[in-house]
N, C-alpha and C positions, 0 to 999 in steps of 0.2 A: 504494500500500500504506500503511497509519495504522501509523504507529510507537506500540510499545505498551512503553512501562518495564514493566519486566517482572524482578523480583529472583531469584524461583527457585518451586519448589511448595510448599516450608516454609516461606516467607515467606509463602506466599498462605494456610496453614494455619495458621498462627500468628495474621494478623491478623484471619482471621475466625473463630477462635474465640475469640480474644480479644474482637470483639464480640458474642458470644453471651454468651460467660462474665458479660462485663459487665451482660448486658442480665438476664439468669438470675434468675427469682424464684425456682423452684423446684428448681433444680441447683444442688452448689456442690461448689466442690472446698475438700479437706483440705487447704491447705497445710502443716502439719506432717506428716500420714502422708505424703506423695509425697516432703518433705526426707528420712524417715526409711529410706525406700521407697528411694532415690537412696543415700543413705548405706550401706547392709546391701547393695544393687547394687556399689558399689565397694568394700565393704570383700573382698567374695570373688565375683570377676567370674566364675570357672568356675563358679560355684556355680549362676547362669544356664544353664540349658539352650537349646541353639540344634537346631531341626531345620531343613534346608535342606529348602528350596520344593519342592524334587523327591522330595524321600524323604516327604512326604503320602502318603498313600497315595489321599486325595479330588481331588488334581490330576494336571490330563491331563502327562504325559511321556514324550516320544517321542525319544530322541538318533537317529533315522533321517529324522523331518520337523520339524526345526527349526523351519519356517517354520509348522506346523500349531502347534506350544508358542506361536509367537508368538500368531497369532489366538488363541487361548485367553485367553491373557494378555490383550491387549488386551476384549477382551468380556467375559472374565470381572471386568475395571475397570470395566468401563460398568454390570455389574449391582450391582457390590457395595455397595448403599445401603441404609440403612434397614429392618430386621428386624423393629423394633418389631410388636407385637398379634400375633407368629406365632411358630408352635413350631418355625421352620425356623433354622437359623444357616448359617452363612456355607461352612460344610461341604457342608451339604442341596445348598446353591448349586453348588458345586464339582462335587459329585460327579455333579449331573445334567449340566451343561454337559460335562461328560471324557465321561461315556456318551453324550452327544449326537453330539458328535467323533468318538469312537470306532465309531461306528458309520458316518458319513459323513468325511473330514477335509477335505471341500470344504465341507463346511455355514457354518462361520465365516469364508468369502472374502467379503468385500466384495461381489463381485458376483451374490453368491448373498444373504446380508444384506438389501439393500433388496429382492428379492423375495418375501422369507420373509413367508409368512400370519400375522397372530397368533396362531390356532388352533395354526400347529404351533411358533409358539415358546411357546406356552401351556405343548402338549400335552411336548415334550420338555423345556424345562427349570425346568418350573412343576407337572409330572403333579398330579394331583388337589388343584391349590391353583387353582380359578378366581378365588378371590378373594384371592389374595397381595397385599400392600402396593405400590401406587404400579405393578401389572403393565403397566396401558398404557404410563405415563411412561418405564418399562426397555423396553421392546419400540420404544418411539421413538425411545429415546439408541442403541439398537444400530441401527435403519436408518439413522439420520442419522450414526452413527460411518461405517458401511459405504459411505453416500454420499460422503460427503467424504474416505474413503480410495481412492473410486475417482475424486474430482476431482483430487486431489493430488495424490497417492502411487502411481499408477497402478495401484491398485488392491488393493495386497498391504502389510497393516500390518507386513511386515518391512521394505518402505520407508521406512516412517516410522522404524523401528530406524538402520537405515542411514544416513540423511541426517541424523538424528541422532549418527553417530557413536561408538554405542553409549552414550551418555550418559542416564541415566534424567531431568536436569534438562533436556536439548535436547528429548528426547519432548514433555514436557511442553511447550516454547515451539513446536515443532510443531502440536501439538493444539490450545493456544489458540489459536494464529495462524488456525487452519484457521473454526476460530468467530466470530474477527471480523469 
């Protein structure tokens, strides 16, 4: 096994937008709006609105198949990238994947995942977008999640919960590990 230093996912998010930010001709951030932005955050922290992940009304939840929340969850990570040039958000995303679920909740096992046709993960969580952003490359990261959850994890991404710990920082050292 290759020993991987490994600090956390914030670090890994941190240093890599840090060099984007760096490299950035055409993006830049405000640093005085985000200090201002941070300050008016702490001066009245209620004043932030919080909704919990379950009360969406665009994500799947089920307190009777735990383990069906989890594959959501985990696939619904694997799609969430890059919006850009479409009028879909992250929402559109959401709320096709829970009708997807919800209609089958064996659809998002692992061993059902590396079988899945393009067409029909076009046709259920892409409907009338043949031409969505980067659709092959999403349709790749969910078989290849789904593979490796059936090398690993014996095939159910609540394993990966598990062995984890419940630790959303062990996931993550799980899933990398699983890629090297």
């Amino acid at each position: 096994m290759v020993e991987v230093e490994f600090k956390g996912p914030c670090d890994l998010v941190r240093e890599t937008c840090a060099k984007v930010a760096a490299s950035s001709k055409q993006v830049t951030l405000n640093q005085a709006k985000i200090e201002e932005f941070c300050k008016e955050l702490a001066s009245k922290p209620k004043s932030a609105e919080y909704t919990s992940w379950r009360d969406c009304t665009f994500h799947f939840w089920d307190a009777t198949r735990p383990e069906a929340v989890v594959d959501y969850i985990f696939i619904m990570d694997c799609l969430n990238f890059c919006f850009w040039q479409s009028d879909w958000e992250y929402e559109h995303l959401a709320t096709n994947l829970k009708n997807t679920i919800m209609k089958d909740y064996e659809v998002l096992k692992p061993k059902n995942l590396v079988k899945m046709s393009f067409e029909f993960f076009q046709q259920s969580v892409f409907p009338g977008k043949p031409d969505f952003p980067l659709i092959q490359e999403r349709f790749r990261i969910v078989r290849e999640m789904g593979a490796m959850c059936l090398k690993y994890f014996d095939g159910e991404f609540s394993n990966v919960v598990k062995a984890a710990k419940e630790s959303a920082q062990e996931v993550m050292k799980h899933i990398i590990f699983c890629w090297l």
